[in-house]
FINULUM-26967 format. One record per residue: chain; x, y, z of N, C-alpha, C, O, CB in turn. Coordinates in steps of 0.02 Angstrom, whole numbers, plus 50000, padded with zeros to 5 digits. Each point is the difference from the previous one (the first is absolute). Glycine has a CB too. Layout:
BEGIN
+--------+-------+-------+-------+-------+-------+-------+-------+-------+-------+-------+-------+-------+-------+-------+-------+
! chaine !    nX !    nY !    nZ !   caX !   caY !   caZ !    cX !    cY !    cZ !    oX !    oY !    oZ !   cbX !   cbY !   cbZ !
+--------+-------+-------+-------+-------+-------+-------+-------+-------+-------+-------+-------+-------+-------+-------+-------+
!      A !     X !     Y !     Z !     X !     Y !     Z !     X !     Y !     Z !     X !     Y !     Z !     X !     Y !     Z !
...
+--------+-------+-------+-------+-------+-------+-------+-------+-------+-------+-------+-------+-------+-------+-------+-------+
//
This chain:
BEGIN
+--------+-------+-------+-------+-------+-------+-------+-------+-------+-------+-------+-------+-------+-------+-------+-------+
! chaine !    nX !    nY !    nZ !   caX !   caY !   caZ !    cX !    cY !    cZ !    oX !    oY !    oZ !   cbX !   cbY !   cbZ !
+--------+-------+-------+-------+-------+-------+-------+-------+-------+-------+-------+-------+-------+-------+-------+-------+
!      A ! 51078 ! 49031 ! 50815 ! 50026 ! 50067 ! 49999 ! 49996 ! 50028 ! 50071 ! 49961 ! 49977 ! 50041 ! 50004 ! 50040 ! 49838 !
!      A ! 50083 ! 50041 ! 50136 ! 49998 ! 50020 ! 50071 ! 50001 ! 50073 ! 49981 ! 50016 ! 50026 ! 49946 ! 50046 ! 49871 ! 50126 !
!      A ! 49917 ! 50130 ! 49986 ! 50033 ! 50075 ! 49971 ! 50014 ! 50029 ! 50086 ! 49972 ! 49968 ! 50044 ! 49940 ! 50067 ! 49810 !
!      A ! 50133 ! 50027 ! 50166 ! 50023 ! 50001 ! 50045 ! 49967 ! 50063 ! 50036 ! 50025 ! 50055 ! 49989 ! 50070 ! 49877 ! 49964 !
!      A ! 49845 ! 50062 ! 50095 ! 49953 ! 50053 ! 50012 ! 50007 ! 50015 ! 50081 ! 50021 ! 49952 ! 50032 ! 49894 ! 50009 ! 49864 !
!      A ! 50073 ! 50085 ! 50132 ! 49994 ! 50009 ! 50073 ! 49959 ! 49962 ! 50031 ! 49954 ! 49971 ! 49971 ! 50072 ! 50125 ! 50016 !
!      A ! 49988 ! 49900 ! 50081 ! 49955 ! 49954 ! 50036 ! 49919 ! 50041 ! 50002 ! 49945 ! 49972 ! 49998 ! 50173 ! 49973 ! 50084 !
!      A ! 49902 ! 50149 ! 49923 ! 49931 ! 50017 ! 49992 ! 49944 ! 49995 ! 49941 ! 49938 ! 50005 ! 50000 ! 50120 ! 50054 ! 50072 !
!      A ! 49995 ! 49930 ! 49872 ! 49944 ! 49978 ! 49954 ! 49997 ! 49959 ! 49988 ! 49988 ! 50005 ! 49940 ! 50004 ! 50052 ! 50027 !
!      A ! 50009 ! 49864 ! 50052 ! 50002 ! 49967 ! 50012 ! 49924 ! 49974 ! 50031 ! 49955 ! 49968 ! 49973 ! 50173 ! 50063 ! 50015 !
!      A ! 49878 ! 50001 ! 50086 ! 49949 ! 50001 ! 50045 ! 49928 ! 50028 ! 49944 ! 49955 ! 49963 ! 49980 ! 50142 ! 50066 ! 50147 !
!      A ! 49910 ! 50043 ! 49857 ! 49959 ! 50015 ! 49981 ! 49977 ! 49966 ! 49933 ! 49941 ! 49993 ! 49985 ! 50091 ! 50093 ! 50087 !
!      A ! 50008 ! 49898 ! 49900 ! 49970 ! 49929 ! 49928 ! 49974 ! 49963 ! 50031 ! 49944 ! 50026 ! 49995 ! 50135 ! 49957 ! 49926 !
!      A ! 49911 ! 49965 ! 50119 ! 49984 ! 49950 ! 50043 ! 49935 ! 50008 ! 50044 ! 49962 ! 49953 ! 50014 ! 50159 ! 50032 ! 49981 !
!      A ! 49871 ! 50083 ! 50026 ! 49955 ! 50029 ! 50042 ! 49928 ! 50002 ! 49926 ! 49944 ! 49973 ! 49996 ! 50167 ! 50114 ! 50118 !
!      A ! 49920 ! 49950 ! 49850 ! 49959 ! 50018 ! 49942 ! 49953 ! 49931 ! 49978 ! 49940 ! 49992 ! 50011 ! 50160 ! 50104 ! 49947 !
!      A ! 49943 ! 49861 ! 50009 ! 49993 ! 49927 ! 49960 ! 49959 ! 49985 ! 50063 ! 49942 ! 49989 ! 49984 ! 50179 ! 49968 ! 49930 !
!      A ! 49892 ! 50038 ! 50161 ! 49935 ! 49958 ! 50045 ! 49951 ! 50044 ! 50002 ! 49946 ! 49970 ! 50001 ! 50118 ! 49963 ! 50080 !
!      A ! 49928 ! 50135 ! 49921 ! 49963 ! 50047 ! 49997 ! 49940 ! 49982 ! 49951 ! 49942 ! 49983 ! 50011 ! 50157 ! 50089 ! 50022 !
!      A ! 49935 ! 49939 ! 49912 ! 49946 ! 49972 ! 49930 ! 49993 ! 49922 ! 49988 ! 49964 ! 49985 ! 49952 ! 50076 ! 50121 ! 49979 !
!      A ! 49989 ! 49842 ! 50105 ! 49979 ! 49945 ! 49991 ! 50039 ! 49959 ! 49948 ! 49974 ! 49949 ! 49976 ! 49925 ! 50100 ! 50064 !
!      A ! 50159 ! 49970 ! 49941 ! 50053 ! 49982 ! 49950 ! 50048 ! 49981 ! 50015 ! 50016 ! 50018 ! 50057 ! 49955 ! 50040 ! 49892 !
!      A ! 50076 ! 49899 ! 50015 ! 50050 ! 49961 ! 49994 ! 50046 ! 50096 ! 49992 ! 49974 ! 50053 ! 49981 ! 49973 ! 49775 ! 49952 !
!      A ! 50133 ! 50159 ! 50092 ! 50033 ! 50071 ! 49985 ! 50016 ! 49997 ! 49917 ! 50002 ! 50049 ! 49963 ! 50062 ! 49968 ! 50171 !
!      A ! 49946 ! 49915 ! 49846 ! 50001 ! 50008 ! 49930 ! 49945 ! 50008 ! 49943 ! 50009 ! 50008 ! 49939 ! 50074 ! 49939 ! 50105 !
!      A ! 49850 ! 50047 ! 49998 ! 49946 ! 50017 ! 49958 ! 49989 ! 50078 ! 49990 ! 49990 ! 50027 ! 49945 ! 49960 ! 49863 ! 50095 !
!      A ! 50053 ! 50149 ! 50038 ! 50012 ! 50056 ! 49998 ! 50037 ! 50044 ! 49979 ! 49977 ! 50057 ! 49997 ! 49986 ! 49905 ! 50053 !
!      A ! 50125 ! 50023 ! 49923 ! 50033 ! 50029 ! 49965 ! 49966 ! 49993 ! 49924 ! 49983 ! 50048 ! 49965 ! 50116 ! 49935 ! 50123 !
!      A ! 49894 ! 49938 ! 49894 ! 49963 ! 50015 ! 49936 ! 49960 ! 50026 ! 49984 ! 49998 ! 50015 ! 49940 ! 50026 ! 49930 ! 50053 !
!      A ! 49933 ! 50070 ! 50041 ! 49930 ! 50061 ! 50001 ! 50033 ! 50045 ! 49995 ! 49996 ! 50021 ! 49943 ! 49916 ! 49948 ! 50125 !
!      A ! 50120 ! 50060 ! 49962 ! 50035 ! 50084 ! 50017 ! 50020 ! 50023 ! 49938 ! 49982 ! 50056 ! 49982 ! 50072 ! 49926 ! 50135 !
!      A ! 49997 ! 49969 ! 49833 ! 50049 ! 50003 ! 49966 ! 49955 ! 50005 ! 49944 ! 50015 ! 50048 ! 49964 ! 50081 ! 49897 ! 50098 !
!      A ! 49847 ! 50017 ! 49914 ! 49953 ! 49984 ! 49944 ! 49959 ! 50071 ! 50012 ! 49990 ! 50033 ! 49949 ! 50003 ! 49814 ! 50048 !
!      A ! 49986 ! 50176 ! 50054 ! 49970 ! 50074 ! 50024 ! 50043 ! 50067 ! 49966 ! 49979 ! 50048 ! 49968 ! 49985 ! 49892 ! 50159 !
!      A ! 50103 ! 50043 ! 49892 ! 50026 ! 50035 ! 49983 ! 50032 ! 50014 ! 49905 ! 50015 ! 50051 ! 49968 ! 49987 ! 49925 ! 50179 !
!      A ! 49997 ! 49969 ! 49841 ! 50003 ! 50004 ! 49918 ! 49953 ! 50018 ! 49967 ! 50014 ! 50030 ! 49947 ! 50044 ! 49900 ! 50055 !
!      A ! 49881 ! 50059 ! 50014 ! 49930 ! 50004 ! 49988 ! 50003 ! 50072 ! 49971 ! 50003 ! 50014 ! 49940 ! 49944 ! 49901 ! 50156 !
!      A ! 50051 ! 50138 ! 49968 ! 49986 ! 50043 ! 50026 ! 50061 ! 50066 ! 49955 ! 49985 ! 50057 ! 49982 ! 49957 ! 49854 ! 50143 !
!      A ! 50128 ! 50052 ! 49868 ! 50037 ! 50045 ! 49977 ! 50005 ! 50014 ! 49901 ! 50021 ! 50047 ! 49967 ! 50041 ! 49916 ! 50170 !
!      A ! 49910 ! 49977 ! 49845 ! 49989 ! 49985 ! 49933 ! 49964 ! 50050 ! 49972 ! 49939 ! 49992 ! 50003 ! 50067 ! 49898 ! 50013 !
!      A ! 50026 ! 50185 ! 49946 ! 49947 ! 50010 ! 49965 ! 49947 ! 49994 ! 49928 ! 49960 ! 50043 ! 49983 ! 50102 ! 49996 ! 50099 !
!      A ! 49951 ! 49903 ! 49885 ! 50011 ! 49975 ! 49962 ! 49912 ! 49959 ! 50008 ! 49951 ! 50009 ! 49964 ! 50211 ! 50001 ! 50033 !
!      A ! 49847 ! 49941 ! 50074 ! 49947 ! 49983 ! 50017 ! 49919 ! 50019 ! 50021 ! 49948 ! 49970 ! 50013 ! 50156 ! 49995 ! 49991 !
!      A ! 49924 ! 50115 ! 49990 ! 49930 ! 50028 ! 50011 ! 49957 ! 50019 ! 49943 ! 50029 ! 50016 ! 49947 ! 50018 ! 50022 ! 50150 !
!      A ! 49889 ! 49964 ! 49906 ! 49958 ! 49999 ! 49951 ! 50003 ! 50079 ! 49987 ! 50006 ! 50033 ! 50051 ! 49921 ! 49853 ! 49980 !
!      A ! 50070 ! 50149 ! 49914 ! 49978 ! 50071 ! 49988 ! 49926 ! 49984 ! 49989 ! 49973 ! 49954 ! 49970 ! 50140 ! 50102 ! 49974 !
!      A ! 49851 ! 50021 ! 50107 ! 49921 ! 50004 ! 49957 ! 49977 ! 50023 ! 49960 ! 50010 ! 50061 ! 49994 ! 49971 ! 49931 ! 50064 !
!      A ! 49978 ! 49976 ! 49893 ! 49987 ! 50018 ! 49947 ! 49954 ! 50055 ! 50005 ! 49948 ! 50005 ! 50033 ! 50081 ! 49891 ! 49927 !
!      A ! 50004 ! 50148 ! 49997 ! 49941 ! 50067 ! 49969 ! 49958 ! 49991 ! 49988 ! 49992 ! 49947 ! 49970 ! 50052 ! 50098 ! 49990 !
!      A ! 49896 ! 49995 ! 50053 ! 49940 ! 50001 ! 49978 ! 49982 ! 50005 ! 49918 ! 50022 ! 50052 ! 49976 ! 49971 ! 49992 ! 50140 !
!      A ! 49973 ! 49915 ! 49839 ! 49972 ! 50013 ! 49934 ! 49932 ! 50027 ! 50011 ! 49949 ! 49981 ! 50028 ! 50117 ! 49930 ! 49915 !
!      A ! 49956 ! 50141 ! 50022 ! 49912 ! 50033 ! 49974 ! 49983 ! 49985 ! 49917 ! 50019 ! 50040 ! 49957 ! 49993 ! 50084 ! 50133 !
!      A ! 49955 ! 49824 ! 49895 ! 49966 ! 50004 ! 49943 ! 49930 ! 50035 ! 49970 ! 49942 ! 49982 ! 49990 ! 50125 ! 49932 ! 50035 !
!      A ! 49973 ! 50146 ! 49967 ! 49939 ! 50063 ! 49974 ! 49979 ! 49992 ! 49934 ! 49956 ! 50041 ! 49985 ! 50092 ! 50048 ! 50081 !
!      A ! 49970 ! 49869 ! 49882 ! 50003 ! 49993 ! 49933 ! 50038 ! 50020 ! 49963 ! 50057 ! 50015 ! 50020 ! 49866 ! 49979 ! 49995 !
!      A ! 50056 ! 50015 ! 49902 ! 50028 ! 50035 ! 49979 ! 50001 ! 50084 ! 49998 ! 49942 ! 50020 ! 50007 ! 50052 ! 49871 ! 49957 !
!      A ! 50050 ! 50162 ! 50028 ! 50007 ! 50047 ! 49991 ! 50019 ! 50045 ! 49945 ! 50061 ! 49997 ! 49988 ! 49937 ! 49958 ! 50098 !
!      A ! 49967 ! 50086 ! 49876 ! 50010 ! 50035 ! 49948 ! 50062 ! 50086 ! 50036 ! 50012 ! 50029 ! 50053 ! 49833 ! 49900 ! 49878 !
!      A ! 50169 ! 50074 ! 50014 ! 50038 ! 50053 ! 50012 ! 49979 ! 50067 ! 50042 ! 49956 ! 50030 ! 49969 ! 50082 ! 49918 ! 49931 !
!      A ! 49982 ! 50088 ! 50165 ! 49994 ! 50050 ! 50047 ! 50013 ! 50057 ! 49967 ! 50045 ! 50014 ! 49960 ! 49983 ! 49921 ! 50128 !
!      A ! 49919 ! 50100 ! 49937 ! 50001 ! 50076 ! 49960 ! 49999 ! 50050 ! 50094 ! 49973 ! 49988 ! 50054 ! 49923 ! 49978 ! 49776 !
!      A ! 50135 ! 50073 ! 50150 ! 50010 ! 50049 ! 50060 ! 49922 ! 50010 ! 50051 ! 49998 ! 50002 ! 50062 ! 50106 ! 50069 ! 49848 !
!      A ! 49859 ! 49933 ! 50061 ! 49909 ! 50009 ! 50035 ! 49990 ! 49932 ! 50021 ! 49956 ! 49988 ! 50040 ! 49977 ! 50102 ! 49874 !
!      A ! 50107 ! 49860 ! 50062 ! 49983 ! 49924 ! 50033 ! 50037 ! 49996 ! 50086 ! 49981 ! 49963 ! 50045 ! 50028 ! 49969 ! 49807 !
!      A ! 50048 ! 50120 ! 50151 ! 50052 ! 50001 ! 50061 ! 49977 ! 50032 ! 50013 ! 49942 ! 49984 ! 50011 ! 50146 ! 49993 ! 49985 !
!      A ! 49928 ! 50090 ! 50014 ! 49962 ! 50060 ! 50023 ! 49934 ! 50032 ! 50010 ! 49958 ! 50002 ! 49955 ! 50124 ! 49995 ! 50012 !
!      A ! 49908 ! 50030 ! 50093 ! 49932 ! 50004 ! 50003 ! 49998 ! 50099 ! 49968 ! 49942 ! 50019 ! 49990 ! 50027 ! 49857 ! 50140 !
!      A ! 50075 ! 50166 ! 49858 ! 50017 ! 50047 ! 49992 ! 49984 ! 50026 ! 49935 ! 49996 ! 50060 ! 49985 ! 50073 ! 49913 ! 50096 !
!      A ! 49919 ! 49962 ! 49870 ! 49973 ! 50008 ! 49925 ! 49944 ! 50006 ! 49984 ! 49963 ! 49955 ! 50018 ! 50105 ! 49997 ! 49961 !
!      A ! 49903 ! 50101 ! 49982 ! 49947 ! 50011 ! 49998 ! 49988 ! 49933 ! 49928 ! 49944 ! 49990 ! 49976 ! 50055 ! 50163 ! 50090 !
+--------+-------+-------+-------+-------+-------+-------+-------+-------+-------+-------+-------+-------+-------+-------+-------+
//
């Protein structure tokens, strides 16, 4: 596959990949796998709510909420 890019980015792909120590095609695949990763929201975990296990509970009478009840 080819694709048809400027000579400046070019340079700067090339600069990058020796920079970090990579092949330019290892580095696009990193970039590209970074970037799917990252845009997926699907892949992210939600955090879970806190459980409070207080027991059981009998029915609330207004003096149980309020401190206003005599």
């Amino acid at each position: 596959m080819s694709l048809n890019i400027s000579q400046q980015t070019e340079t700067l792909i090339v600069e990058e990949a020796r920079r970090q120590g990579l092949s330019v095609d290892t580095l696009l695949e990193n970039l590209i796998k970074r970037r799917s990763s990252s845009s997926a929201p699907e892949a992210k975990e939600l955090p879970e709510l806190p459980v409070l296990h207080l027991g059981q509970m009998g029915p609330l009478h207004r003096r149980d909420i309020y401190s206003d009840v005599l």
